[in-house]
C-alpha positions as CSV (number, residue, x, y, z in Angstrom):
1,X,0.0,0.0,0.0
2,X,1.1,3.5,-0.6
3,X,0.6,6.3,1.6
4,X,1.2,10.4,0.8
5,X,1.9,12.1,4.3
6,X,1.1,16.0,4.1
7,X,2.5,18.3,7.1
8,X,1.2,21.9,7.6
9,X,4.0,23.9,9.4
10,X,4.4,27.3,10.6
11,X,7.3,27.8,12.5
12,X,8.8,24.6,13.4
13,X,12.1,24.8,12.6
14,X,12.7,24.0,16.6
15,X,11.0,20.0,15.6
16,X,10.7,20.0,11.9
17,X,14.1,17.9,11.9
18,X,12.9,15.3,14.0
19,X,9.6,15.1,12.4
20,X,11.2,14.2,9.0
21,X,14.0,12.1,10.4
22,X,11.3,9.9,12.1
23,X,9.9,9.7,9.1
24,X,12.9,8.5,6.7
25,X,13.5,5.7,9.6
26,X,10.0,4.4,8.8
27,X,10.2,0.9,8.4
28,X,8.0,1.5,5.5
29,X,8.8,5.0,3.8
30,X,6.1,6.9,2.4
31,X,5.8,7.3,-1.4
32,X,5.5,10.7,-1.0
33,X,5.5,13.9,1.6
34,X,4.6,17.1,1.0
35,X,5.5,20.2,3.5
36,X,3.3,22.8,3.5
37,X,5.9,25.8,4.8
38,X,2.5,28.4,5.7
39,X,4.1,31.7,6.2
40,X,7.0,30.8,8.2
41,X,9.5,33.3,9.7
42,X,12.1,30.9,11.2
43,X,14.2,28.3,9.3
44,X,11.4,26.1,8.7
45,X,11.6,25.8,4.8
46,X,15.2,25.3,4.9
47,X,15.5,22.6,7.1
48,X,12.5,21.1,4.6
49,X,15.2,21.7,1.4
50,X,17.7,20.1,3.3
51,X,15.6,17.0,3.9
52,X,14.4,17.0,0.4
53,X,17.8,17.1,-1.5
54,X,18.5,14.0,0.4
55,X,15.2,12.2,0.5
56,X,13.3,12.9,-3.0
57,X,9.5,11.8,-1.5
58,X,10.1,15.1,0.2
59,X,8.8,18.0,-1.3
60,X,8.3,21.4,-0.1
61,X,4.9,23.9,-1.0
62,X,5.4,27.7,-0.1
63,X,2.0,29.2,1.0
64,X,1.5,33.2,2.2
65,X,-1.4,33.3,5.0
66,X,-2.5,35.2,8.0
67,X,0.0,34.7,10.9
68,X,-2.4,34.1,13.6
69,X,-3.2,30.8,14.3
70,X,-7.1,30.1,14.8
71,X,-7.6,26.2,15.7
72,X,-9.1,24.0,12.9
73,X,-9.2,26.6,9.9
74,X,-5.2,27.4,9.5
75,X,-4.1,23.8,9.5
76,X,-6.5,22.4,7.1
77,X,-6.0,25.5,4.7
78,X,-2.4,24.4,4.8
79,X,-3.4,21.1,4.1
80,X,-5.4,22.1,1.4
81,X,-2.4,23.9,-0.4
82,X,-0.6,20.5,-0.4
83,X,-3.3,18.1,-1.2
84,X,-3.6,20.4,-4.3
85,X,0.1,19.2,-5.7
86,X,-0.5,15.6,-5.3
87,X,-2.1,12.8,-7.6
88,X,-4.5,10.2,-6.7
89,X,-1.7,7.2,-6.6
90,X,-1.6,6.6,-3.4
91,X,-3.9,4.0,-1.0
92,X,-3.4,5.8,2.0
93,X,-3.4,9.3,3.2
94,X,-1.6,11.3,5.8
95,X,-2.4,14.6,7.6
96,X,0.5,14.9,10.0
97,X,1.8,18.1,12.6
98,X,5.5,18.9,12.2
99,X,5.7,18.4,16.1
100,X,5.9,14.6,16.0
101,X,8.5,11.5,16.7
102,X,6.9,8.7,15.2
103,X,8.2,5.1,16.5
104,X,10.0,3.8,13.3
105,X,7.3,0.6,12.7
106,X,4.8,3.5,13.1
107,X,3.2,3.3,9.0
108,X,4.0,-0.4,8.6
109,X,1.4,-1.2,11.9
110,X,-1.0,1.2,10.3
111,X,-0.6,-0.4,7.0
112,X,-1.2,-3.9,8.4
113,X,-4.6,-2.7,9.9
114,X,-5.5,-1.1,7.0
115,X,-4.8,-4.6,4.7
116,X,-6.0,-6.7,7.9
117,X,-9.5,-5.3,7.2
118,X,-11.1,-3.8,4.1
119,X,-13.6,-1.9,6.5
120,X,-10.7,0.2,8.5
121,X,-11.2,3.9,7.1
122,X,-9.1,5.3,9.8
123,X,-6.0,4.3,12.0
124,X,-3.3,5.8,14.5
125,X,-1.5,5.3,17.6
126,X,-1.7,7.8,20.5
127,X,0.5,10.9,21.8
128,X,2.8,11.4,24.5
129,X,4.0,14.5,25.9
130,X,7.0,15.1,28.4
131,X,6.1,15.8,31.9
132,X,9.0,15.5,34.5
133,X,11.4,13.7,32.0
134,X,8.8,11.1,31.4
135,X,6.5,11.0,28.2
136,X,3.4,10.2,29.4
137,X,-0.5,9.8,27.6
138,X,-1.6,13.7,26.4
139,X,-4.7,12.2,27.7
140,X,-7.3,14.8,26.3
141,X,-10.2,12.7,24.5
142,X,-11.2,9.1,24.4
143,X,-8.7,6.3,23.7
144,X,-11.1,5.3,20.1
145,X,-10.6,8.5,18.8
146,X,-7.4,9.7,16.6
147,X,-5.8,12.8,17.2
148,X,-5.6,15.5,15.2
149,X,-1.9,15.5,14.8
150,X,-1.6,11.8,13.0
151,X,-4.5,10.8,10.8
152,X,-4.5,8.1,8.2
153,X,-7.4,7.4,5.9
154,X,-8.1,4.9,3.3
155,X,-8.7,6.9,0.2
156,X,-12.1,5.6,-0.6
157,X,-13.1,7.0,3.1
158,X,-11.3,10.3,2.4
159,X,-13.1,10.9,-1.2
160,X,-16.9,9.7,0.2
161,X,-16.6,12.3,2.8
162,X,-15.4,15.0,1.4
163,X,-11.7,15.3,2.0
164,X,-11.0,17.5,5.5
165,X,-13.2,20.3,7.0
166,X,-12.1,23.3,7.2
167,X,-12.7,24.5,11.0
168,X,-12.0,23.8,14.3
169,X,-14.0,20.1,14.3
170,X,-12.3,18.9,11.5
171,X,-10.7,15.9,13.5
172,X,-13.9,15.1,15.4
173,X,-16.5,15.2,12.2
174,X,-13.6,12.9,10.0
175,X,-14.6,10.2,12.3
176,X,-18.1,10.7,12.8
177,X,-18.6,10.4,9.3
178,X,-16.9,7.3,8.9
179,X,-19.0,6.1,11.4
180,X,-22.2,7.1,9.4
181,X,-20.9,5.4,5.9
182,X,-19.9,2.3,7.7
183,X,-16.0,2.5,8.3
184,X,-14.0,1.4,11.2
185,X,-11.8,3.5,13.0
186,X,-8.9,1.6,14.5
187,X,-6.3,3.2,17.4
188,X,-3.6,1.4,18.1
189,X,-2.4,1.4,21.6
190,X,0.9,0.2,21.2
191,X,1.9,3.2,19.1
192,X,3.2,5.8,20.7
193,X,4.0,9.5,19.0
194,X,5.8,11.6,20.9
195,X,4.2,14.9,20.4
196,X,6.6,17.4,20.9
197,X,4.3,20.6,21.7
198,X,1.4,20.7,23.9
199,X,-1.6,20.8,22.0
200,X,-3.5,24.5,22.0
201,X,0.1,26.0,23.2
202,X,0.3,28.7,20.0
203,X,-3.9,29.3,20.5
204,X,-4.7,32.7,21.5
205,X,-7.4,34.6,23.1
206,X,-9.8,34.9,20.1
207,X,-9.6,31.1,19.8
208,X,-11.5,30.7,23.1
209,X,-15.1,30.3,22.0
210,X,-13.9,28.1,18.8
211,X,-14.4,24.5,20.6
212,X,-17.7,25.4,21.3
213,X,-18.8,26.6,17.8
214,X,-17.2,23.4,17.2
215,X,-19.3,21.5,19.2
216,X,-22.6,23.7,17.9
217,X,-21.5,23.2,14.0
218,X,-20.8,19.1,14.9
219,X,-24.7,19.2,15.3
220,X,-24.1,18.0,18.8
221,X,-27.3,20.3,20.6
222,X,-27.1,21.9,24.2
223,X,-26.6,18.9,26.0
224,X,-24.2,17.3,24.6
225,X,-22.3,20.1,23.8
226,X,-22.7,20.7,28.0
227,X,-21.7,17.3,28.8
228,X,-18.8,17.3,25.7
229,X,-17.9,20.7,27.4
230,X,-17.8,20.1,31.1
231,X,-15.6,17.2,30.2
232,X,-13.1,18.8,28.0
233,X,-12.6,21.6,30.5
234,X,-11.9,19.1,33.4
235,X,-9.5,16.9,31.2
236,X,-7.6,19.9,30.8
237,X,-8.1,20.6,34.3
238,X,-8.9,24.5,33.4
239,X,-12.9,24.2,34.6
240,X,-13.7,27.9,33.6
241,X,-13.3,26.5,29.8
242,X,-16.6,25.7,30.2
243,X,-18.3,29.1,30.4
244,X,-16.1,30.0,27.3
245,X,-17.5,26.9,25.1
246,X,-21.3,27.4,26.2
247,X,-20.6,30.9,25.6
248,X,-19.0,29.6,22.0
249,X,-22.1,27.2,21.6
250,X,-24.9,30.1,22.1
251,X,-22.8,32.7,20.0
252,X,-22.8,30.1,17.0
253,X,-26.2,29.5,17.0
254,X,-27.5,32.6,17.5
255,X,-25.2,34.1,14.3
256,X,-26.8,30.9,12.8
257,X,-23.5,29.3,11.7
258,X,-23.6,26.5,9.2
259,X,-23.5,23.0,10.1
260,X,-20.2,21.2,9.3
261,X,-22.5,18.2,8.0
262,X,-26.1,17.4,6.7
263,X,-29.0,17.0,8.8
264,X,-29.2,13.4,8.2
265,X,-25.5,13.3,9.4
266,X,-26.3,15.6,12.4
267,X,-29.1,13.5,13.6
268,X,-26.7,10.8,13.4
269,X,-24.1,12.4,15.2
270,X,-26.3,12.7,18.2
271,X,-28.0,9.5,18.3
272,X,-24.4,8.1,18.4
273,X,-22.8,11.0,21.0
274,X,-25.7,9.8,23.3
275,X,-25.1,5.6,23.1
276,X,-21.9,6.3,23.8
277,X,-22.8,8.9,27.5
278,X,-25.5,5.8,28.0
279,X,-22.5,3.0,27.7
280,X,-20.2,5.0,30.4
281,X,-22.9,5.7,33.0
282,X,-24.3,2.5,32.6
């Protein structure tokens, strides 16, 4: 199988090394990466050239943008920019952060789940961040959902929905929608990504209400979004997060924001959010 990786960066020269260096140990390389350089001011690009005169699956896309980074939106219009410079010969593709070690069997497990089972639309392992000289689980969602910063998808699954979102929800709706054509979405536990930057650390102020949009344009409704909310903000142990997302939720729909999926897909989505709040209470 053949998988295309594509990074967005913006200022990573400080771990865009190690991200591609973990990446040319792969056990299984990838055909081809593509490193979307979105407006960088540091060395970023050049370290990308460096990699790419020595490793020609690497190729590097120059792309002028806003410097303020706004969860969801920025990344995926980055994405965007490289998905546009690659063809469709590839079984397998990548969105990756340029803030990531990835154990060096890392594509050739994913691979294997993906061959093991025709119905896998999604895999990925989990992330670790360093705490006290330890890396330890960035234990900030459910252990059957994917982050953000490693997703594969079988290309049938990424065509049939639509390619990637672009908002804040993006990583949340991929998987939902999977779920509502049929697909499996696989983590695997033994594969562990050290993720070299907190997630949210470059997020600023105006970002705040953006989780709960997310939540509103997800279709989740009040409660869920309340119960989705509540335990968010205590994962991340910052409780007052959840006045900002209700505050994000009501501000959404009352500016009557569109819906990241169909109303079919929406009903979905909450039928499903609620079997799963029924299967941990009960």
């Amino acid at each position: 199988m053949r998988y295309y990786a594509i990074i967005p960066a913006h200022n990573e020269e400080a771990f865009m090394g190690l991200t591609l260096q973990s990446l040319a140990a792969q056990t299984v390389l990838p055909a081809k990466v593509v490193v979307v350089n979105d407006n960088s001011t540091d060395k970023t690009a050049a370290i990308v050239t460096d990699f790419a005169e020595k490793h020609p699956w690497i190729t590097l896309v120059n792309k002028q943008s806003d410097a303020v980074h706004m969860p969801g939106s920025k990344v995926i219009q980055a994405f965007h920019a490289g998905q546009a410079t690659i063809d469709n010969n590839y079984d397998i593709i990548v969105k990756l952060d340029a803030d990531l070690i990835l154990p060096s069997d890392y594509f050739e497990t994913v691979l294997e789940a993906f061959k093991n089972d025709e119905k896998v639309g999604m895999a990925g392992g989990f992330a670790y961040i360093e705490k006290n000289g330890e890396w330890i689980l960035e234990n900030l969602t459910d252990k059957d959902h994917i982050r953000g910063a490693f997703k594969a998808y079988r290309k049938e699954l990424f065509i049939q929905m639509g390619g990637l979102r672009t908002a804040m929800g993006w990583d949340t709706v991929d998987e939902l929608l999977a779920k509502f054509y049929g697909w499996k979405v696989i983590t695997i536990e033994r594969l562990k990504v050290k993720h070299l930057k907190p997630t949210g650390a470059n997020y600023n102020k105006a970002a705040r209400y953006k989780q709960g949009e997310a939540f509103y344009t997800l279709g989740y409704g009040f409660t869920i979004t309340a119960i989705a909310g509540a335990k968010l903000a205590m994962r991340k142990k910052k409780p007052f997060l959840f006045i900002d997302y209700i505050n994000g939720f009501l501000k959404a729909k009352k500016e009557g924001k569109a819906l990241l999926v169909s109303e079919e897909q929406a009903k979905y989505i909450r039928s499903y959010r609620w079997k799963k709040i029924k299967e941990k209470l009960f």
